[in-house]
N, C-alpha and C positions, 0 to 999 in steps of 0.2 A: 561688328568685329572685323579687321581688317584681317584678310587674308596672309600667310606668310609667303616674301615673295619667293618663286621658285627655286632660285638657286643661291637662298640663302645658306651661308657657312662654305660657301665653293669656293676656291681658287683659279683661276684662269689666266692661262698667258695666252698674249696675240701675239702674234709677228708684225713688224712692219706696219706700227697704229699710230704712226705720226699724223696721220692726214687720210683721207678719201675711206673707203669700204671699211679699213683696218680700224678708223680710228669712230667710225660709226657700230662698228663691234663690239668694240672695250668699252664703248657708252651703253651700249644696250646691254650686254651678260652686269653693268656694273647695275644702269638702269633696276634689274632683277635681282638684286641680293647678290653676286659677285664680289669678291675682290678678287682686282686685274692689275695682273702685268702685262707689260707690253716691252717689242723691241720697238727700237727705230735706230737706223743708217747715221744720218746726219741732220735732219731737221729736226736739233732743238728745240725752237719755239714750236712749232707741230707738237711735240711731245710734251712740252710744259704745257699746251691749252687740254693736249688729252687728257692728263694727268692731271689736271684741274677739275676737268669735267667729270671724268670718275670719283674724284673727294665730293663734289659736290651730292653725290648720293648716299653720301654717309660710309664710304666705302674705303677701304686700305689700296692703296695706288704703289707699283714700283716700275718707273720707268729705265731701263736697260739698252744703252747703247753696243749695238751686237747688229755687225754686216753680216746676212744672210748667207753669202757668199762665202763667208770661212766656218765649215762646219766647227770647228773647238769654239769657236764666238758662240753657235746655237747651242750646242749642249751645255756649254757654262752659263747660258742662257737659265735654263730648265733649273739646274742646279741651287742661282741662284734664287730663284722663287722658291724653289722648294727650303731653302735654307733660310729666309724672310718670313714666308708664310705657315713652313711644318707642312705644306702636300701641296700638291697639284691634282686638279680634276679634271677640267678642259683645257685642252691645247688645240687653238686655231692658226694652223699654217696661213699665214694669209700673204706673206711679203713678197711681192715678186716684179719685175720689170717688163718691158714691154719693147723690146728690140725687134722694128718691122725690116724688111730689108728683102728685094726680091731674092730669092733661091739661086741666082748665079751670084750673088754679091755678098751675100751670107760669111760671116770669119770665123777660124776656127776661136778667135776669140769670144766673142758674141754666141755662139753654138755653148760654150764652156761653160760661161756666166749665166747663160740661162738655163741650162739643168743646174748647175749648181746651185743655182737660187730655188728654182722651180721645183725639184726632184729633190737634189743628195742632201738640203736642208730640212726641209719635210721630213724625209725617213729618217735620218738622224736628231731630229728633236722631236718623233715620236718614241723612236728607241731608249733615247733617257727619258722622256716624262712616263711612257710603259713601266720602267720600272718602278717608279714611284705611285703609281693609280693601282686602283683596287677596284672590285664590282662599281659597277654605274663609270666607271671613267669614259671622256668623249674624246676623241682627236677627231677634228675635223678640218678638212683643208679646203683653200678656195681655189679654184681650179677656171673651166670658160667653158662658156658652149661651143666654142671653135675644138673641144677637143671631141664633140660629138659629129660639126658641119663647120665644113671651111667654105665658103660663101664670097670670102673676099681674096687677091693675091697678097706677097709679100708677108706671108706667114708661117713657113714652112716651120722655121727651127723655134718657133712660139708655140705652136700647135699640137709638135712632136713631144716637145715636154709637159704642157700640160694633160698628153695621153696617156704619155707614162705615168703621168701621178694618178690617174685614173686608175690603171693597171696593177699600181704601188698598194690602192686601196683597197682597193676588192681582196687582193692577197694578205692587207693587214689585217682586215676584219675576217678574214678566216683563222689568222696566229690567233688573233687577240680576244677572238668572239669566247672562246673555253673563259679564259678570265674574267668574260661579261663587260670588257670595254668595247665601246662600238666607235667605228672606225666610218666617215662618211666624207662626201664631198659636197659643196656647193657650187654651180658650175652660173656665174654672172652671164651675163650678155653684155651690152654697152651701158655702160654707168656713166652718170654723169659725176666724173672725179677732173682733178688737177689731171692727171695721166691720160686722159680721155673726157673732155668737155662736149657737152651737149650742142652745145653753142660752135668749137670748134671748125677748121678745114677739112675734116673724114669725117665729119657728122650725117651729114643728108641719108649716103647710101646705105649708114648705120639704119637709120630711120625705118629708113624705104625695106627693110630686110624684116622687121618685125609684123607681127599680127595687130598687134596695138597702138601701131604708129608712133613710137614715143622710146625716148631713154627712160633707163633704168634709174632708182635712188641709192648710194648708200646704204637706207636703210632694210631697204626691200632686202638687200643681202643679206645684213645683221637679223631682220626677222627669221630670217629661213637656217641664220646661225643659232638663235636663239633657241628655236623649236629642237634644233635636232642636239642640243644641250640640256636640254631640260626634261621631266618626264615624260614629255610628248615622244622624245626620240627615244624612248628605254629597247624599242621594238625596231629600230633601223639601224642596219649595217651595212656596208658594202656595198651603197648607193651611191648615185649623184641627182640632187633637186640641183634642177634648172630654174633658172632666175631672170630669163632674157626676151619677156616680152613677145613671147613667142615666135621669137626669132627661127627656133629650128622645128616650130611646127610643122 
C-alpha cells in the first residue's frame, strides 16, 4: 500500500522559482503532494520548465509574474493563489538578489532594492498569506549563513538584510505561534546556482571556508524546505537550519 504523500491536498506559493534553490523548491513541495505556485521577475522560459516540472507530478501549477521589489506585486501575489486554489498553506519567501559591492561603494539605490526584495517583501507576503492560513500553516523564508558569519568582504548591505529577516522571524513566530502557524528560516551557504556557480571566479575561497570542502545543491535547500513544511516541522518555530556545508562551524 503506498503511503499518502505528505503534503498531499496543500497549496504552496514560492517566490522567485524560475531557476536555481527557488525552482528546486517548487519541484520538491510538488514532488510531495503539493500544488505550487510560484513568482518569477522575468525568466519566462525558467518559469515555463518549472511549471512543467510541477505538472509533471500530477499536480496543479500557477505561474505568476510578480517583481519582488513592489510590495502590491507580492501580495496580489498571495491573493491570487488563494483565489485559483481556495487556500494557501506554505509560503516560501525565497526571491532575492545578490548585490556585492565593497561598503564605501554601496548606493543608496542598491541598499533600497535589497531590503525591499530581502526584508519588506517577505513580511508583506506573510501578512496576506497569515490571513488566509489556519493551524498547521508554514512561512518559511530563505535567508544565508552570512547572516550568522561574515567571512568574506563586500557584503555589508547583503548581510544587513538577510539579519533583518532573521530578526523579522523570530518576532513572527512569536505573533503567529497562538494560531499554530510556524514561521522559520533556512539559511543556504554557497549553492551551486546561475547567481553563484560552483565552477565560477569567487568559487575557490567559497570552498576553502567550508568543513566539507564542497558547494552546496539546490536540492539540499529544498530538502530542509521540505522538512520544515511538512509534519516533521509541526514542532519548529522561530529558527533558522543552516544549510552551508559547514561553513560557519
Amino acid at each position: 500500500m503506498r503511503s499518502k504523500p505528505q503534503l498531499e491536498g496543500q497549496v504552496a506559493l514560492v517566490t522567485g522559482a524560475s531557476r536555481g534553490i527557488g525552482a528546486a523548491i517548487a519541484e520538491t513541495l510538488a514532488r510531495n503532494g503539493a500544488d505550487v505556485a510560484f513568482t518569477f521577475a522575468s525568466n519566462g522560459r525558467g518559469a515555463e520548465e518549472t511549471e512543467n516540472r510541477i505538472r509533471s507530478f500530477g499536480r496543479k501549477s500557477l505561474a505568476i509574474q510578480a517583481d519582488s521589489a513592489d510590495p502590491d506585486a507580492v501580495t496580489a501575489a498571495v491573493e491570487q493563489v488563494v483565489e485559483a486554489f481556495g487556500r494557501i498553506d506554505i509560503l516560501v519567501n525565497n526571491a532575492g538578489i545578490a548585490l556585492g559591492a565593497p561598503f564605501e561603494a554601496a548606493t543608496r539605490e542598491e541598499f533600497d532594492q535589497t531590503f525591499a526584495i530581502h526584508v519588506r517583501a517577505p513580511f508583506f507576503a506573510a501578512q496576506a498569506a497569515a490571513r488566509h492560513m489556519g493551524e498547521g500553516g508554514r512561512i518559511i523564508s530563505i535567508g544565508s549563513n552570512l547572516a550568522e558569519r561574515v567571512a568574506l568582504s563586500g557584503l555589508s548591505v547583503y548581510t544587513a538584510s538577510k539579519s533583518a529577516l532573521t530578526g523579522m522571524t523570530r518576532a513572527l513566530a512569536r505573533e503567529l505561534g497562538p494560531r499554530g502557524i510556524t514561521v522559520n528560516l533556512v539559511h543556504p551557504g554557497s549553492t551551486d546556482t546561475d547567481m553563484n556557480p560552483a565552477d565560477g571566479p569567487f568559487a575557490e575561497p567559497q570552498v576553502a571556508l567550508t568543513a566539507l570542502g564542497r558547494y552546496g545543491q539546490a536540492e539540499d535547500v529544498a530538502a530542509s524546505v521540505l522538512h520544515l513544511a511538512g509534519p516533521g516541522g509541526r514542532s519548529i518555530t522561530g529558527t533558522a537550519i543552516l544549510v552551508d556545508n559547514g561553513a560557519n562551524a
